[in-house]
N, C-alpha and C positions, 0 to 999 in steps of 0.2 A: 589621911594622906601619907602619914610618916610609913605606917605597916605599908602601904601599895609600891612605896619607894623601896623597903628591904626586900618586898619579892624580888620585885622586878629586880633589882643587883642580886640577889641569891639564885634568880633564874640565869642570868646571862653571865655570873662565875660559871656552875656548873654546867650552863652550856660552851662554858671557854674552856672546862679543865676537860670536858668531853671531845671535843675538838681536838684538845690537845694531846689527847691519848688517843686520838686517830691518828695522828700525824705522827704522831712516835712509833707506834704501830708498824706507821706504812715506812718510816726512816730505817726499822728493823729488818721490812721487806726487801729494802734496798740493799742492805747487808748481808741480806741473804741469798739475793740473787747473785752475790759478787763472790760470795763464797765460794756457790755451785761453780761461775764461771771460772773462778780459780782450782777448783778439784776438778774441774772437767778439764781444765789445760793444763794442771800438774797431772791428770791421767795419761792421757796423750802424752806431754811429753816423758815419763817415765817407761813410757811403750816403744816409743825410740830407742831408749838404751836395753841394750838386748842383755835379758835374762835380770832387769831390775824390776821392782815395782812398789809401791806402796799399799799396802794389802787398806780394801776400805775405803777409798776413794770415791768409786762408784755410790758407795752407800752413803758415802759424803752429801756427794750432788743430789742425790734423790732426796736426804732430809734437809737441806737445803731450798729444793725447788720445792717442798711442800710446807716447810716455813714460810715463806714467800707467800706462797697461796692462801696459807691462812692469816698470816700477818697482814695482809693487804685488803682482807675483807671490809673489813667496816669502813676505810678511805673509799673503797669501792662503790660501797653500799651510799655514801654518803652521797658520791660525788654523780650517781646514776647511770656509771659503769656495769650493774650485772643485768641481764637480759629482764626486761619488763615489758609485758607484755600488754601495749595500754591502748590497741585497738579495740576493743572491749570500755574501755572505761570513757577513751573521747566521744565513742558512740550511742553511752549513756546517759538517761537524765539527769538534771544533776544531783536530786535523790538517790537514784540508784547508785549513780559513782560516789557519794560518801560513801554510804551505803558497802559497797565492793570495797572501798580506798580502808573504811574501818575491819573491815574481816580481814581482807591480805593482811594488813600492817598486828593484825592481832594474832594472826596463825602463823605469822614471820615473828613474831614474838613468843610463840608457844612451842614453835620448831627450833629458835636458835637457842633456848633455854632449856632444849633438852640437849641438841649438840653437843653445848659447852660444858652442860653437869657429866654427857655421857665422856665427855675428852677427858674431865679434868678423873673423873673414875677409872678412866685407862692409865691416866698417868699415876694416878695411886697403887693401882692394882700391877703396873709393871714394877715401884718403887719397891711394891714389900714383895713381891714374888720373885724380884734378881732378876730378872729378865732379860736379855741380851740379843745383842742381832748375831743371825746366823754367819755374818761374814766373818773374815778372818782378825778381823780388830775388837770382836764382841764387844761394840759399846752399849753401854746399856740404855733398853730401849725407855727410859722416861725420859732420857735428855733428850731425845727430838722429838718425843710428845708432847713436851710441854710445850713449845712455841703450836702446837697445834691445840690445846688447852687453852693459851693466851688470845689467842686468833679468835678463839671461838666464843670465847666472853669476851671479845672488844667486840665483835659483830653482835653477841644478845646485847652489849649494854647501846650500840648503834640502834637497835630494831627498837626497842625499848624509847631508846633517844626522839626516834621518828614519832613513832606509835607519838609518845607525849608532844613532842612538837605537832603535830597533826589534829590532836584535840584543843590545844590550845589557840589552834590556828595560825603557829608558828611555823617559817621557813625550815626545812630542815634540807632537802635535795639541794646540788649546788646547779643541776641540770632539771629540770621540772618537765623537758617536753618530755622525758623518756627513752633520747640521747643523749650521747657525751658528748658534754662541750668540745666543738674541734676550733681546732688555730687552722686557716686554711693562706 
C-alpha cells in the first residue's frame, strides 16, 4: 500500500510540474503577443515622424507573433484548442476508437519529437554558424529560434503527457468533446 501511495504522489507532482510548464509557456505567449503589439505600434508610430524609423521592427513583430504561436502550443494542445478531427472516432466502435485514439496520440508523439529535436538543431546550427537576419539590425537568428525550440519541446513533452495519461486512463484534455470550452 505504502509504494501504491508514492506513485500515485509521484504521478500527480509530475503531472502538476507539467502543467505547470504549460501555463508558464502560455504566460511567455502572452508576453509575446504584447511585444508584437508594441513593435507594431512603435512601427506606426515612428512612420508618422517623417524621415525617422527604427530599422527591425518589423522583424520584431514577426518573431514575436511566432513566439507566441509556438509558445502557446502545449496550453493549446491541452486545453482542445487545435483542430481535431473526431467525427471519425464518435462514429467508431469503441475498439476501433482506442484503437485510432492510440495511433494519433503516438504519431503526435513521434511528430512532435522530431519538430522539437529539428528546432532545437536549428538553433544550434544558427548559434555556431553567426547567423543573423537579413534586416537592418542583424540580430542573430538563434535568439528568436529558441522560443520556437522551447515551444516545440513543451508541445512533445504535452503529446507525451497525453499519450501517458491516455494509457493509464488518466484525464489529460481540459475540453473532451473536441471543442473549446466556450463562456457564452
Amino acid at each position: 500500500m505504502q509504494k501504491q501511495e508514492i506513485n500515485l504522489s509521484l504521478e500527480l507532482t509530475v503531472d502538476k510540474l507539467a502543467r505547470n510548464f504549460y501555463n508558464t509557456l502560455l504566460a511567455l505567449a502572452c508576453v509575446s503577443m504584447l511585444a508584437a503589439l508594441l513593435s507594431i505600434t512603435l512601427n506606426i508610430a515612428t512612420r508618422l515622424v517623417d524621415g525617422w524609423s527604427i530599422p527591425g521592427l518589423d522583424g520584431y513583430a514577426g518573431y514575436s507573433i511566432a513566439a507566441a504561436l509556438f509558445l502557446a502550443l502545449p496550453s493549446a494542445f491541452r486545453h482542445g484548442d487545435h483542430i481535431r478531427v473526431t467525427l471519425l472516432l464518435q462514429n467508431s466502435p469503441p475498439r476501433m476508437r482506442t484503437a485510432l485514439e492510440y495511433w494519433s496520440l503516438g504519431a503526435g508523439v513521434l511528430l512532435s519529437l522530431y519538430i522539437a529535436w529539428f528546432a532545437c538543431r536549428m538553433v544550434w546550427l544558427s548559434y555556431t554558424l553567426h547567423d543573423v537576419a537579413p534586416t537592418g539590425d542583424a540580430t542573430p537568428m538563434w535568439i528568436p529560434q529558441l522560443t520556437m525550440a522551447v515551444g516545440s519541446i513543451g508541445f512533445a513533452v504535452a503529446m507525451v503527457h497525453g499519450f501517458i495519461a491516455r494509457v493509464r486512463g488518466a484525464t489529460f484534455f481540459e475540453a473532451t468533446s473536441g471543442e473549446a470550452a466556450r463562456s457564452e
